[in-house]
C-alpha positions as CSV (number, residue, x, y, z in Angstrom):
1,X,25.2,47.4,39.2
2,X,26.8,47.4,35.7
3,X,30.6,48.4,35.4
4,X,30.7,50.9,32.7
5,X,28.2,53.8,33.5
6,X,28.3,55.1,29.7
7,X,26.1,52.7,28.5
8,X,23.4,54.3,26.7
9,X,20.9,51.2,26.1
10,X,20.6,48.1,28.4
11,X,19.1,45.5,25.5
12,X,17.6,42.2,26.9
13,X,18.1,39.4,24.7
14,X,16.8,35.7,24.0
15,X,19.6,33.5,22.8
16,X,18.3,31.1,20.4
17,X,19.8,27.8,19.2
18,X,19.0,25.1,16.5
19,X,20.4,21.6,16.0
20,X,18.9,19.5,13.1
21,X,20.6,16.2,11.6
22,X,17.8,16.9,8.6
23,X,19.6,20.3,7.8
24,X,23.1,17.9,7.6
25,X,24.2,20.0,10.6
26,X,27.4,18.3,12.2
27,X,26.8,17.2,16.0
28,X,30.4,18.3,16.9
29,X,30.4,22.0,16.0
30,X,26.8,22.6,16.2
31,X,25.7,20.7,19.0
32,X,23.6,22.5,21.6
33,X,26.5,23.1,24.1
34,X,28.8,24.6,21.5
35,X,26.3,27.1,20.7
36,X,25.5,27.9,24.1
37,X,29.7,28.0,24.9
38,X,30.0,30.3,21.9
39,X,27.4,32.7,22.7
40,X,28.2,33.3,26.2
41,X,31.8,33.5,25.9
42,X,30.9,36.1,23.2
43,X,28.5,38.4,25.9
44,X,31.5,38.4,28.1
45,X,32.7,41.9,26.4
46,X,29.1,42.8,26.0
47,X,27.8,44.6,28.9
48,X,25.1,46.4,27.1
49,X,23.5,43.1,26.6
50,X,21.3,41.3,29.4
51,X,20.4,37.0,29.1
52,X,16.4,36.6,29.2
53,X,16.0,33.5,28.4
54,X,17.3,30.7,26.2
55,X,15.3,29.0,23.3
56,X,16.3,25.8,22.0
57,X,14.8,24.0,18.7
58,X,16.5,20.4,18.9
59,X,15.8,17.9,15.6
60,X,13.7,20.9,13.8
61,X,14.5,22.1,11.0
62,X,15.6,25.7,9.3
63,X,14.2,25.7,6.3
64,X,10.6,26.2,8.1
65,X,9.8,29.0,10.5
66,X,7.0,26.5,12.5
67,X,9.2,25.7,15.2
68,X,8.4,26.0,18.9
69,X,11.3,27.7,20.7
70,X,11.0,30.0,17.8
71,X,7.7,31.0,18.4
72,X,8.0,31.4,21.9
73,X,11.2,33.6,21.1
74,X,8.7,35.7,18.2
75,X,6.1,36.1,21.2
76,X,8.6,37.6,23.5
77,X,9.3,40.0,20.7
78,X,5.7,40.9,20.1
79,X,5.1,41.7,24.0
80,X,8.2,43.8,24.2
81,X,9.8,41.3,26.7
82,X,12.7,41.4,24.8
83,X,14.5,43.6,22.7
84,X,17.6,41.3,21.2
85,X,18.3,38.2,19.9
86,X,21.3,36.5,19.5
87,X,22.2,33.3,17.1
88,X,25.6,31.4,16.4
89,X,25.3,32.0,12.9
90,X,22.2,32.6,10.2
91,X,21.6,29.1,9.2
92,X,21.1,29.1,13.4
93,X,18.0,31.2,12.8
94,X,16.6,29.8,9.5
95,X,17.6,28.2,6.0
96,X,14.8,30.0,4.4
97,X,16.4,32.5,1.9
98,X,13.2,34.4,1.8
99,X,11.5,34.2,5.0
100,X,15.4,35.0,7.2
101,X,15.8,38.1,5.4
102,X,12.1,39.5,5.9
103,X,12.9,38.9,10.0
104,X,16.0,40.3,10.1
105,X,15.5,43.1,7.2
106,X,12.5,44.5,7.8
107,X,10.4,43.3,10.7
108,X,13.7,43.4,13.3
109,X,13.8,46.6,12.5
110,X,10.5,47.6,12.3
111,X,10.2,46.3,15.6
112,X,13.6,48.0,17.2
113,X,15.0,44.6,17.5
114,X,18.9,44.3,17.6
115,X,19.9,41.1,15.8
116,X,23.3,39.3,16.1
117,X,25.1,36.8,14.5
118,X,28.5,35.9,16.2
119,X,30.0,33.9,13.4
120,X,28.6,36.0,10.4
121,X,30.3,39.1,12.1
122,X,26.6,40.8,11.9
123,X,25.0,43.1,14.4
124,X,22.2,45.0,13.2
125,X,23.4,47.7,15.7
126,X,26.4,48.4,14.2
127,X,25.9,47.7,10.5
128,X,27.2,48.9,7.6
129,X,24.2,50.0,5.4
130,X,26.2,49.5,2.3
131,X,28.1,46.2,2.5
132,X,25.8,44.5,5.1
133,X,22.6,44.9,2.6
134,X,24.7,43.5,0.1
135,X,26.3,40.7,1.8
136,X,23.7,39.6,4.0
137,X,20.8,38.2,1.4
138,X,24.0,36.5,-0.6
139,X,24.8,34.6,3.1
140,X,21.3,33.9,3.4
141,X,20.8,32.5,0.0
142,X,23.7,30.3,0.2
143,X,22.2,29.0,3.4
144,X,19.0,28.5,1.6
145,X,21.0,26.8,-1.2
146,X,22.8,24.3,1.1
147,X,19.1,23.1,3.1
148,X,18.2,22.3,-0.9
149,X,21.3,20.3,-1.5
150,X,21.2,18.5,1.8
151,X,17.5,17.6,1.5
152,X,18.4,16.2,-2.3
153,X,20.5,14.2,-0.9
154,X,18.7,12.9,2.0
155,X,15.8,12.2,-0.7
156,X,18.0,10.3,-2.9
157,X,20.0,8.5,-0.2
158,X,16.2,7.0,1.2
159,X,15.0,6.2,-2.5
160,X,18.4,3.9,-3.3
161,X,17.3,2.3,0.6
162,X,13.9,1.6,-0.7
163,X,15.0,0.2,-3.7
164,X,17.0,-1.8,-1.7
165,X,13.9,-3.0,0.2
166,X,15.5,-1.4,3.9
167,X,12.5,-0.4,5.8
168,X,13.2,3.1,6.3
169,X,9.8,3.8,8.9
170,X,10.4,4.9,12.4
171,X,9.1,2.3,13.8
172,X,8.2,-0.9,12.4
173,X,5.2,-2.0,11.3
174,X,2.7,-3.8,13.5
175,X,3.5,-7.7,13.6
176,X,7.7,-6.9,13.3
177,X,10.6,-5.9,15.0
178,X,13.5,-4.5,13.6
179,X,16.0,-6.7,12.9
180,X,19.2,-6.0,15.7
181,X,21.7,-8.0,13.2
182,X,20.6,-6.4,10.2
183,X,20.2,-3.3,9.5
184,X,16.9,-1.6,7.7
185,X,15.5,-5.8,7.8
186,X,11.9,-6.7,9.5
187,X,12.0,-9.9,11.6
188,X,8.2,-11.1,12.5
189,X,7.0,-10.0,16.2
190,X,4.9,-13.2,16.9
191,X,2.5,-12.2,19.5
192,X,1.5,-9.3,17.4
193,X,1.6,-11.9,14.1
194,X,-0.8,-14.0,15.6
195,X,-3.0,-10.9,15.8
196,X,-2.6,-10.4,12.5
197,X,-3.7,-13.7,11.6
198,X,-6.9,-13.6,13.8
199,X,-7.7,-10.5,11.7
200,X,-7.4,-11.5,8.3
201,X,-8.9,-14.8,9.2
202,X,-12.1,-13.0,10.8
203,X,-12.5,-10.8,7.7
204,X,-12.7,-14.0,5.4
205,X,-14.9,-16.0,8.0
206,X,-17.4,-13.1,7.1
207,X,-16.3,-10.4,10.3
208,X,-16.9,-6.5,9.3
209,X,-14.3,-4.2,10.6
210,X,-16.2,-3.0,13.8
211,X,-16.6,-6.5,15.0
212,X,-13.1,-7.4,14.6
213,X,-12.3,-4.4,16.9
214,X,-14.9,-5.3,19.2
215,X,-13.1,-8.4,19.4
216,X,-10.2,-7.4,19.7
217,X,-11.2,-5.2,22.4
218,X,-13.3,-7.4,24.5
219,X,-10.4,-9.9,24.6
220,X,-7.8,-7.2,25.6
221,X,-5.3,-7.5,23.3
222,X,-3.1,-4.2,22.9
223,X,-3.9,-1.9,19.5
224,X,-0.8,-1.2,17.9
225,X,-0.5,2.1,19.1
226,X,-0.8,0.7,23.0
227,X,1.7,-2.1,21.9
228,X,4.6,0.0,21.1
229,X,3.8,2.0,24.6
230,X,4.5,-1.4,26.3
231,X,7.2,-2.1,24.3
232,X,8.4,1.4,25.7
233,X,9.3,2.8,22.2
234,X,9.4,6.4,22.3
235,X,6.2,6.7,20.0
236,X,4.2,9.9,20.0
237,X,1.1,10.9,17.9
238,X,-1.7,13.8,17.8
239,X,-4.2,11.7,16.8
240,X,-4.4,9.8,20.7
241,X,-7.4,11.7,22.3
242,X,-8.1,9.3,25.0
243,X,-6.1,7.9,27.9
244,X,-5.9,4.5,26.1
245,X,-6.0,3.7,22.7
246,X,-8.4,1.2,21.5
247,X,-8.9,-0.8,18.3
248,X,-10.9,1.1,15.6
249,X,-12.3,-0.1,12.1
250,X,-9.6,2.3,10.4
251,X,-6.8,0.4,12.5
252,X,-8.3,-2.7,10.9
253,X,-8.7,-2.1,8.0
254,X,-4.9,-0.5,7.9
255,X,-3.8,-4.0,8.4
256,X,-6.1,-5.5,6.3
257,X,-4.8,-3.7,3.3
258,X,-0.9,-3.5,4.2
259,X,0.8,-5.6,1.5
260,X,3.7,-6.0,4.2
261,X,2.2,-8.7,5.7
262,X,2.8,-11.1,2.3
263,X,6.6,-10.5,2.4
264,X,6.6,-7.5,0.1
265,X,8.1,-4.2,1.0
266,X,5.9,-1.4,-0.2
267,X,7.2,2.6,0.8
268,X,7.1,5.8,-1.2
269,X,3.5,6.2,-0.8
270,X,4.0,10.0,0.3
271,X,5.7,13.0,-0.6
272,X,6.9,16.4,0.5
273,X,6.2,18.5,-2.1
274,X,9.7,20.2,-1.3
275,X,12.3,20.8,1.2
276,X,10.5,24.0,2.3
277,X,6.8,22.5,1.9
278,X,6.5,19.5,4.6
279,X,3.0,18.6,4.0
280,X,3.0,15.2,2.7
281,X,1.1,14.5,-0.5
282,X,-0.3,11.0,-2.1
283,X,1.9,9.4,-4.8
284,X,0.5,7.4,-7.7
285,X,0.2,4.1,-7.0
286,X,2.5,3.3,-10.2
287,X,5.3,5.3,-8.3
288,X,5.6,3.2,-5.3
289,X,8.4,1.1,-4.7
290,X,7.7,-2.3,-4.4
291,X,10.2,-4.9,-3.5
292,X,9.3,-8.8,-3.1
293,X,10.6,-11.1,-0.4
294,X,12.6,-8.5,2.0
295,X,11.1,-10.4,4.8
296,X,9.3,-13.2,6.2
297,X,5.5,-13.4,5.6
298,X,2.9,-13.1,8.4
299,X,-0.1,-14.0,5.9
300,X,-0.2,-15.6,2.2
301,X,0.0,-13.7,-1.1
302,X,-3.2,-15.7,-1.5
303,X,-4.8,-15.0,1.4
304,X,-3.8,-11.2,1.1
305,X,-5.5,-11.4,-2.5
306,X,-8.4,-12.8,-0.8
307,X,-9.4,-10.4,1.4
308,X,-9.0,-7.3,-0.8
309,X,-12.0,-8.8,-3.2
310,X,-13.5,-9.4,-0.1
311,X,-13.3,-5.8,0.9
312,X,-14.2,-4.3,-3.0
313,X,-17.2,-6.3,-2.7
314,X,-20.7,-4.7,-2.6
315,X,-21.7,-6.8,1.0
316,X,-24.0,-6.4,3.9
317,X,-24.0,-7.3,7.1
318,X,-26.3,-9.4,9.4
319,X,-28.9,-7.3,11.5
320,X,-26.9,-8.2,14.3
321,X,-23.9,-6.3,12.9
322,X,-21.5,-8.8,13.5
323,X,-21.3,-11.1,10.5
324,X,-21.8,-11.0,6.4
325,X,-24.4,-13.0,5.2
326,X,-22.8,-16.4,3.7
327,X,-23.3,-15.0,0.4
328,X,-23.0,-11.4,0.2
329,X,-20.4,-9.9,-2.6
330,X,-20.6,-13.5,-3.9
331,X,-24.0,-13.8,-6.3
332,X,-24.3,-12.6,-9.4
333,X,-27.5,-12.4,-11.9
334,X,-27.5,-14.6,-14.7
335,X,-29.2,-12.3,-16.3
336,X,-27.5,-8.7,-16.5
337,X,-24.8,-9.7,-14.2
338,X,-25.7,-7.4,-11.0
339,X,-25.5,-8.5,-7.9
340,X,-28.4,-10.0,-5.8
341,X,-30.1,-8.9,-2.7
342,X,-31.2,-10.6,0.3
343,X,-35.1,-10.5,1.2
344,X,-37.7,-12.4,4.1
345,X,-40.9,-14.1,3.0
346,X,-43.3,-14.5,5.4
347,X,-46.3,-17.0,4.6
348,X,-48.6,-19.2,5.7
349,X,-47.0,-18.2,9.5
350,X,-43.8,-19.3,7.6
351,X,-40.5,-17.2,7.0
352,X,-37.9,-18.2,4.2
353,X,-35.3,-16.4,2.8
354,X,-34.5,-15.9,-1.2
355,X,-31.8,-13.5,-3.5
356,X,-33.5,-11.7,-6.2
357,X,-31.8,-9.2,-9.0
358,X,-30.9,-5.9,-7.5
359,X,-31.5,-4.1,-10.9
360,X,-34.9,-6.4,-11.3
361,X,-35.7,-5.0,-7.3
362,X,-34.8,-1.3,-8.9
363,X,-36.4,-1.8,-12.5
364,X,-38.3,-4.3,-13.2
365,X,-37.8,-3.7,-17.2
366,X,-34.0,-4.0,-16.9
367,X,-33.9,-7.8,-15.9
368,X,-35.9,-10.5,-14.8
369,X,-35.9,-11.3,-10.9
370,X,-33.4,-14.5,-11.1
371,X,-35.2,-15.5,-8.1
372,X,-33.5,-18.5,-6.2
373,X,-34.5,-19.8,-2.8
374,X,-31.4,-19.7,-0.1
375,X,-32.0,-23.3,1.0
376,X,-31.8,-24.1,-2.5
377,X,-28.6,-21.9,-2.8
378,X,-27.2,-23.8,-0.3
379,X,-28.0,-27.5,-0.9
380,X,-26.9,-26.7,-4.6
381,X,-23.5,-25.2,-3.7
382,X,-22.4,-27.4,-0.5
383,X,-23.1,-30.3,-3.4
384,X,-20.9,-28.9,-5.9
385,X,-18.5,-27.7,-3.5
386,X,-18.3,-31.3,-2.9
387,X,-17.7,-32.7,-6.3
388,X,-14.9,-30.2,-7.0
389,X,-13.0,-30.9,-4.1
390,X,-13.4,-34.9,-4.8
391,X,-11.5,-33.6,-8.7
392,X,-8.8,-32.0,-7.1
393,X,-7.8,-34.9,-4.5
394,X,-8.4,-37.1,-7.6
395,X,-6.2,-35.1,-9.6
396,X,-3.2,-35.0,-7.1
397,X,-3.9,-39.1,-6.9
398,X,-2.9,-38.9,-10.4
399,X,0.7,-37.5,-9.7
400,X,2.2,-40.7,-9.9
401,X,1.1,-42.0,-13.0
402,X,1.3,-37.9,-15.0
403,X,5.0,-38.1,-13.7
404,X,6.2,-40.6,-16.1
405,X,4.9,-38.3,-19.0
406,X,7.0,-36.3,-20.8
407,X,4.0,-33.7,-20.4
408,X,5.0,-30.8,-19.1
409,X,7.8,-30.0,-21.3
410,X,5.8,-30.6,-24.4
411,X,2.7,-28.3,-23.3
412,X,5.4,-25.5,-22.8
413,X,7.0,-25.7,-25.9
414,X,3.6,-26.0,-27.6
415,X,2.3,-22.5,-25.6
416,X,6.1,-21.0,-26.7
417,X,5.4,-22.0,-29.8
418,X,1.6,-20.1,-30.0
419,X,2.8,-17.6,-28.1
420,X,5.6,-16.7,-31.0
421,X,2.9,-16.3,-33.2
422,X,0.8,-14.2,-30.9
423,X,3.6,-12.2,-30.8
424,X,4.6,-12.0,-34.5
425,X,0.7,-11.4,-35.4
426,X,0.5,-8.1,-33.2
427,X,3.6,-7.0,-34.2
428,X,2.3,-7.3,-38.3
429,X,-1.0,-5.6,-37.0
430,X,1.5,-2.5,-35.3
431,X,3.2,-2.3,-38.4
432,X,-0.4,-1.8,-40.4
433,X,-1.5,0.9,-38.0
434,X,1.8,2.5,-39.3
435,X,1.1,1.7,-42.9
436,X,-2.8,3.3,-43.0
437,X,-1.5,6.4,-41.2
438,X,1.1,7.1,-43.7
439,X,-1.3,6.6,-46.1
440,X,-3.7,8.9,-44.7
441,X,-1.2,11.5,-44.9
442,X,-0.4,10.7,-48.4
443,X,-4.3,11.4,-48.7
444,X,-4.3,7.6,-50.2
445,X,-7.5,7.5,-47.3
446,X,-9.7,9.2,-46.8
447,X,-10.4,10.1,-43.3
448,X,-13.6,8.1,-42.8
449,X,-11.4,5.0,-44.2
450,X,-8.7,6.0,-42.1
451,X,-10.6,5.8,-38.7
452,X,-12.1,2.9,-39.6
453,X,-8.9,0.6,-40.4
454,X,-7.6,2.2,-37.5
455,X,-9.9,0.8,-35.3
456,X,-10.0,-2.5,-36.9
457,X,-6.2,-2.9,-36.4
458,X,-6.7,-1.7,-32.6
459,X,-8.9,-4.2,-32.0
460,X,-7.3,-6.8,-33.6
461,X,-4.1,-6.1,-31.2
462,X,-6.3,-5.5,-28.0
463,X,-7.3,-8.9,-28.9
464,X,-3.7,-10.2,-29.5
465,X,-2.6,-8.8,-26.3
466,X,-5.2,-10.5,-24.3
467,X,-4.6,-13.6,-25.9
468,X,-0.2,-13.0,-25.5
469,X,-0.8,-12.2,-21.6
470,X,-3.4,-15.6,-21.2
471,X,-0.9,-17.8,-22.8
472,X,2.6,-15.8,-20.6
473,X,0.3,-16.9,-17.7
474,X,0.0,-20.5,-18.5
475,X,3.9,-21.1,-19.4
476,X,4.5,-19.6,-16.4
477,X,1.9,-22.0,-14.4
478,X,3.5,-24.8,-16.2
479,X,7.1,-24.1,-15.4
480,X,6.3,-22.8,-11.9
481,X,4.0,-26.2,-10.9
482,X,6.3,-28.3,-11.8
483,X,3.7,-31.1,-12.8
484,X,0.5,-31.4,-11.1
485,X,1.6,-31.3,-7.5
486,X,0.8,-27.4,-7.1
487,X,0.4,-25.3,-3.5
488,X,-3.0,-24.5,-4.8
489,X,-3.9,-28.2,-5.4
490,X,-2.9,-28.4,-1.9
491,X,-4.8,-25.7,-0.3
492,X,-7.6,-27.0,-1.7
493,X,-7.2,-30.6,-0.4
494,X,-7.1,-29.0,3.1
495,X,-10.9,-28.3,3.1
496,X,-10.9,-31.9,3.1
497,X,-14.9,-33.4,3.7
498,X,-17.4,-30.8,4.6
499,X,-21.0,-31.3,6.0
500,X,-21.7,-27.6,5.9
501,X,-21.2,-24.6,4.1
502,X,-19.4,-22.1,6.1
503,X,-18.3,-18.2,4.6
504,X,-14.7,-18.7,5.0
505,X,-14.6,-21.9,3.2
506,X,-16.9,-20.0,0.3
507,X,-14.5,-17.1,0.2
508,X,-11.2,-19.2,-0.2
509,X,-12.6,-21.4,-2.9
510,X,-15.3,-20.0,-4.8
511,X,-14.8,-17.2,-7.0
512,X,-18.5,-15.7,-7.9
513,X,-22.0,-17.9,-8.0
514,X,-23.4,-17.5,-11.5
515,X,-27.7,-17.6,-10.6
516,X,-29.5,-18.7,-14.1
517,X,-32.6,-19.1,-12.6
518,X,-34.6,-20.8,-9.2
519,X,-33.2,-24.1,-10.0
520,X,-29.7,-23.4,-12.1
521,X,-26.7,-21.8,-11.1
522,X,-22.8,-21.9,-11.9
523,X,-19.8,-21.8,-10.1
524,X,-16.3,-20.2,-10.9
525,X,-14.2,-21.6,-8.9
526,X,-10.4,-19.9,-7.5
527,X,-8.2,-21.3,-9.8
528,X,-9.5,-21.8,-12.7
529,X,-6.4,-21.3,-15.2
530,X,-4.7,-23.4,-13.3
531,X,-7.4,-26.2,-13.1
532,X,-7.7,-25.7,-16.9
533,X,-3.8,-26.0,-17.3
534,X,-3.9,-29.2,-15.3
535,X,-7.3,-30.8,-17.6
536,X,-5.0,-30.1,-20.6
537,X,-2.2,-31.9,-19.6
538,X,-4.5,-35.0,-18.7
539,X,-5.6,-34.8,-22.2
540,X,-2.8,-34.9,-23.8
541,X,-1.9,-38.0,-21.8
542,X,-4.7,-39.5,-24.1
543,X,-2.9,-38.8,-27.2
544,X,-1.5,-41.8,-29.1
545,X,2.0,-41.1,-29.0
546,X,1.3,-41.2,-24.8
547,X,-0.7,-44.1,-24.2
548,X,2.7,-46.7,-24.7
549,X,3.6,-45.0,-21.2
550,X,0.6,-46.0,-19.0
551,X,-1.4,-48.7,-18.3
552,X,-5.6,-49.5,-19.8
553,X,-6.2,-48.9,-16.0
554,X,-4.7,-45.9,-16.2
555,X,-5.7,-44.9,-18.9
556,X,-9.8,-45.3,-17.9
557,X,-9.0,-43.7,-14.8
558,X,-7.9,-40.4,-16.3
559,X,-10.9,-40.7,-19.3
560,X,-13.4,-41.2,-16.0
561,X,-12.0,-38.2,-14.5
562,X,-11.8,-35.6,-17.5
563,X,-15.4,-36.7,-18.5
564,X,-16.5,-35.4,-14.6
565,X,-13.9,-32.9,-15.0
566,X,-15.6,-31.3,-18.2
567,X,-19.4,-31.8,-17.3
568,X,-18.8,-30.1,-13.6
């Protein structure tokens, strides 16, 4: 029975209330309870109005209008449940300059819905047409105005984190925790870093991306998404569709190609297009934010480099699905440089196995077949496997004796010394480029002269510049080795004596096989600048003004081993 019988209209109303940390609301007057406090201490003198329900939006924000308890509140409106709604203020009910004042301007009252907002004195019931149409976009646009300058700042506060190289996810990535001690650090997870390991180690073993999950599955380990249930973080996505998340090729290959897992922090890969605009767009590659050695490493740069050729590779897999063949994505025609396929002979109630030309097997007139036998391919590459390994335990023998050489020192100051040059020849070939244009314009050229200088002097500095960035590599391989004990002298002493070829020892070792023809091929080997770097420090142990500071021994020892060094 309501107390004052002069009431003309009974209006039913949905209280709605917002709380959002992205918006830069404050907890303490905004929080959900203040809002709630405020509103019904403010329907205490309002007898004409009737509670239907409450709607509450907690951690969404007002800039967009896609927002559950919203919605709900919007539906009530449209089925004529309600008739009123009431908000602590307009920033309560949206941010969106544009969208606010199309509710509460024209579709409110389109609808006959009385709007209120306690703290901006407005009540669409007892407006003034004249001020309140005035005032009301100007309160909505300054609402609108503040969501922009909070979400610039928000941007700009999580780009100076990046930069910093905080991890600013979530949750961690799979294979780390947070760091408790430190904030926005990564500390390795190592049950889920041994995980990691397994796959990268799979994928250069010769694994596809299926099989690793299979694997992965039969042997019931956890997919990352399951892993953080049991780790009881509070994770929720829309992708799960099944009762338990399995591994997947695409959860694979995510780990595969995470750069994370070398010790580099990699983020600003997405964007919003705006603060009103949430979908997330791809940034350039060139716009990431990359910062080395913000955490421990799970797998090598090396390693990491490894498997991404690995992956860019044209490659098949086995019949049985499981495994590449030992040389897919690794043979190259002599010829035209394609790659070569994999075919079956049968004869003479034989079968053997060969890799011809893929362009030959396409077009016969483009190249000649390059036909090689695999047991050939084999034999030939397990032998000069073999030999190259035997040079680089030889060559870390020869620390000992290299170490007394005042080598290293003099081989950098000789690349300094070339790459000054380098440097002062492209900058004399700039200057010309300069020189023809100003003559062209001076109509000292004509054009046909003028493009054709033009191009001589860019090629002449594409040339340089090739030549600069070789020589910047090998100072730095110099002064980063430190002599000839180098990691990669050591990885490759680790493959130690092999019978067999296997595909993981092929991908960590061997660039690309070269096939010349049935009974020729060539190997580039992984390393090869710094192999080269090494060979030209042994040489210039052999020069006169050297040969005071080892023994005749010595002395053969390194002539023997350059001579094998060379001809392999």
């Amino acid at each position: 029975m309501l107390n004052n019988l002069n009431i003309d209209k009974i209006y039913l109303a949905d209280l709605y209330i917002r709380l959002s940390k992205e918006d830069g609301d404050k907890a303490e007057s905004n929080s959900i309870s203040n809002q709630r406090d405020l509103i019904y201490s403010f329907l205490k003198e309002k007898e004409d109005i009737q509670v239907y329900e409450e709607k509450v939006d907690d951690g969404y924000s007002g800039v967009g209008f896609n927002r559950p308890a919203l919605i709900s509140m919007l539906e009530d409106v449209k089925q004529g449940k309600v008739n009123c709604i009431i908000v602590k203020d307009l920033s309560r009910f949206g941010r969106n300059y544009i969208e606010t004042g199309r509710y509460i301007q024209q579709i409110f009252p389109f609808m006959g819905v009385r709007f209120i907002a306690i703290n901006d004195h407005y009540d669409s019931e007892h407006m003034d047409s004249q001020t309140d149409n005035i005032i009301l976009p100007f309160k909505n646009l300054m609402n609108d105005s503040y969501s922009r300058d909070i979400s610039i700042k928000v941007r700009s506060q999580i780009e100076v984190r990046q930069k910093r190289g905080d991890y600013i996810g979530s949750f961690p990535v799979y294979g780390y925790f947070r760091d408790q001690e430190r904030k926005g650090k990564l500390v390795i997870d190592y049950a889920a870093a041994e995980v990691v390991r397994d796959i990268f180690d799979m994928r250069i073993k010769g694994y596809n991306n299926r099989r690793i999950a299979d694997y992965l599955n039969e042997h019931g380990i956890p997919s990352p998404m399951e892993y953080k249930m049991l780790l009881h973080w509070r994770y929720t996505t829309s992708f799960k569709l099944k009762a338990q998340a399995k591994w997947s090729p695409i959860a694979v290959e995510r780990i595969l190609k995470n750069e994370i897992y070398t010790g580099v922090m990699v983020q600003g890969k997405e964007k919003t297009l705006n603060y009103k605009v949430k979908k997330r767009i791809k940034v350039d590659k060139k716009e990431w934010i990359r910062v080395e050695d913000t955490h421990e490493a799970i797998i090598t740069k090396e390693v990491f480099a490894i498997v991404q050729k690995l992956m860019l590779r044209d490659t098949r897999t086995a019949p049985d699905g499981k495994k590449l063949y030992l040389f897919s994505g690794l043979l190259r025609c002599g010829g035209c440089g394609g790659n070569m396929v994999r075919k079956k002979i049968r004869s003479a109630g034989s079968e053997y196995c060969y890799y011809i030309c893929s362009n030959n097997k396409n077009d016969k007139s483009v190249c000649s077949s390059h036909r090689i036998r695999e047991d050939f391919l084999r034999k030939a590459v397990l032998e000069m496997l073999r030999t190259h390994l035997s040079l680089v335990s030889t060559m870390d023998e020869m620390e000992g004796m290299i170490a007394k050489l005042p080598l290293q020192e003099q081989e950098v100051q000789k690349r300094c010394r070339q790459l000054e040059e380098r440097r002062n020849e492209l900058a004399r070939y700039q200057k010309l480029k300069i020189s023809v244009y100003e003559d062209y314009k001076e109509t000292l050229l004509t054009p046909k002269e003028y493009l054709e200088m033009k191009e001589d002097y860019e090629v002449s500095c594409r040339q340089l510049e090739e030549a600069i960035e070789t020589l910047e590599r090998e100072v730095s391989l110099l002064v980063k080795d430190n002599g000839l004990h180098s990691p990669w002298i050591e990885r490759l002493k680790d493959s130690g004596n092999i019978s067999e070829l296997d595909r993981g020892l092929l991908a960590m070792t061997v660039e690309e096989i070269i096939v010349m023809d049935s009974e020729h091929i060539k190997i580039h080997f992984k390393y090869r600048d710094e192999f080269e770097i090494v060979l030209q420090v042994l040489e210039a142990a052999m020069s006169v003004g050297d040969r005071k500071n080892i023994s005749h021994v010595e002395s053969e020892q390194m002539k023997r081993f350059l001579l094998a060094a060379r001809e392999g």
